[in-house]
Each structure stands twice: as C-alpha cells, then as structure tokens.
C-alpha positions, 0 to 999 in steps of 0.5 A: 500500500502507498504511503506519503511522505512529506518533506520536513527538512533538508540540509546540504551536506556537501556540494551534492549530498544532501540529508532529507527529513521526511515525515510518514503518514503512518508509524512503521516498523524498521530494522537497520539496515532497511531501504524505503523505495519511493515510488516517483511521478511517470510510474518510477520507483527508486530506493533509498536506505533508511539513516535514521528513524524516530517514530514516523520521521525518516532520514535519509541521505540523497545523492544528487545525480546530474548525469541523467539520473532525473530520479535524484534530481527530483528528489533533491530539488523538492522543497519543504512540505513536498509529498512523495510516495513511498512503499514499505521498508525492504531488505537483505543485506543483514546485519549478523547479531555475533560478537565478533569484530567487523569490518565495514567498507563504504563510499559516498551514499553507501554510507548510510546502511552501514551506519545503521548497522554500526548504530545498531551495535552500539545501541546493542552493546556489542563489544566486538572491535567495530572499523570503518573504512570510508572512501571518497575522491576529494576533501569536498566530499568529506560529510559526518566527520563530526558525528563519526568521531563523536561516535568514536569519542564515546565507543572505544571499540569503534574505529574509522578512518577516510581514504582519499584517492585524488588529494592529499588531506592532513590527517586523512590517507591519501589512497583507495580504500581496497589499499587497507585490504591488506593481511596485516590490517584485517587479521583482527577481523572476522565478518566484513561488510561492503556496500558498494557498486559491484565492480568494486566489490567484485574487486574487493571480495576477490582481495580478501579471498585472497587473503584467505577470508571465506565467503560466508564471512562477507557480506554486500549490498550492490548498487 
C-alpha cells in the first residue's frame, strides 16, 4: 500500500549530498539496515536506505545525480512540505547479531546502511572491535566527520578512518580504500561488510579471498 511522505527538512551536506527529513503518514516498523523505495511521478520507483528513524520521521541521505539520473534530481530539488510516495521498508543485506569484530567498507551514499548497522551495535552493546573504512575522491566530499568521531569519542571499540584517492588531506590517507585490504590490517577481523557498486566489490571480495577470508564471512549490498 502507498504511503506519503512529506518533506520536513533538508540540509546540504556537501556540494551534492544532501540529508532529507521526511515525515510518514503512518508509524512503521524498521530494522537497520532497511531501504524505503519511493515510488516517483511517470510510474518510477527508486530506493533509498533508511539513516535514521524516530517514530514516523525518516532520514535519509540523497545523492544528487546530474548525469541523467532525473530520479535524484527530483528528489533533491523538492522543497519543504513536498509529498512523495513511498512503499514499505525492504531488505537483505543483514546485519549478523555475533560478537565478533567487523569490518565495514563504504563510499559516498553507501554510507548510510552501514551506519545503521554500526548504530545498531552500539545501541546493542556489542563489544566486538567495530572499523570503518570510508572512501571518497576529494576533501569536498568529506560529510559526518563530526558525528563519526563523536561516535568514536564515546565507543572505544569503534574505529574509522577516510581514504582519499585524488588529494592529499592532513590527517586523512591519501589512497583507495581496497589499499587497507591488506593481511596485516584485517587479521583482527572476522565478518566484513561492503556496500558498494559491484565492480568494486567484485574487486574487493576477490582481495580478501585472497587473503584467505571465506565467503560466508562477507557480506554486500550492490548498487
């Protein structure tokens, strides 16, 4: 069944992402790692991983597209009040429940399903070792740098760092984020999750089997 959403809020986060708020009009059930998919004028559909929730206000973190992706253009443009439709939260790319240490890879909007899936173990307790890698071209597309280290500040298992592959940034490592794909940087790890385009993960599953990481130890979202 369709449901609206209205937009309450949106802030521009870099020069083309921006953080939306969108209040529903009914309460629904979420779990962390879950998209909703708005279903768009000219009989489109086009989903979007859930960052944060409270109640019936979802968050979400939109990518602004200008090479005929219309979908996010329109998305982004909209303004204050507007009402999309949108149908019930999905998923598959599950979180396992296990108390052991986690490695999580991500670029870009990618971020968000893993940053749900951190927030839920922090929220849970868990006291495995909890690394992000985040991995972005430039400075400008640096975004959540204060609330990953607030995170970090208040979770001594957690962990993240950014890897910039086209400038070198003070404080931050001027390389690919498959780079950190290394046999000494992931010995501590024992279940990884990337969320990615495919031809990345293809690249960096085929690293860590390599590196003698099982398959059933990583998980992906490809998009």
């Amino acid at each position: 069944m369709l449901k609206d959403f209205t937009l309450l809020e949106k802030k521009k986060l870099t020069y083309d992402i921006f953080e939306m708020s969108f209040e529903s009009s009914k309460p629904f059930d979420f779990i962390h790692w879950q998209f909703i998919t708005f279903i768009l004028p000219w009989i489109w559909w086009r989903a979007y991983s859930i960052l944060e929730i409270n109640w019936n206000t979802v968050k979400l973190l939109i990518k602004r597209l200008e090479n005929g992706r219309w979908w996010s253009k329109f998305i982004c443009d909209c303004e204050i009040w507007t009402i999309l439709k949108w149908v019930w939260p999905a998923w598959h790319f599950t979180l396992k429940e296990t108390n052991i240490n986690k490695l999580f890879i991500w670029t870009w909007t990618w971020f968000v399903p893993l940053f749900n899936q951190i927030n839920w173990c922090i929220e849970k307790w868990i006291k495995s070792n909890l690394k992000l890698i985040f991995w972005l071209k430039n400075q400008l597309d640096i975004f959540y740098e204060d609330i990953l280290n607030n995170i970090k500040n208040n979770n001594p298992n957690f962990d993240f760092e950014y890897y910039i592959s086209r400038e070198k940034v003070w404080n931050h490592i001027n390389w690919r984020v498959t780079d950190f794909l290394t046999e000494e940087n992931i010995k501590d790890f024992e279940e990884f999750y990337l969320c990615w385009i495919p031809s990345m993960i293809d690249n960096s599953i085929e690293i860590l089997l390599n590196l003698w990481i099982s398959k059933d130890q990583i998980f992906t979202e490809k998009y």
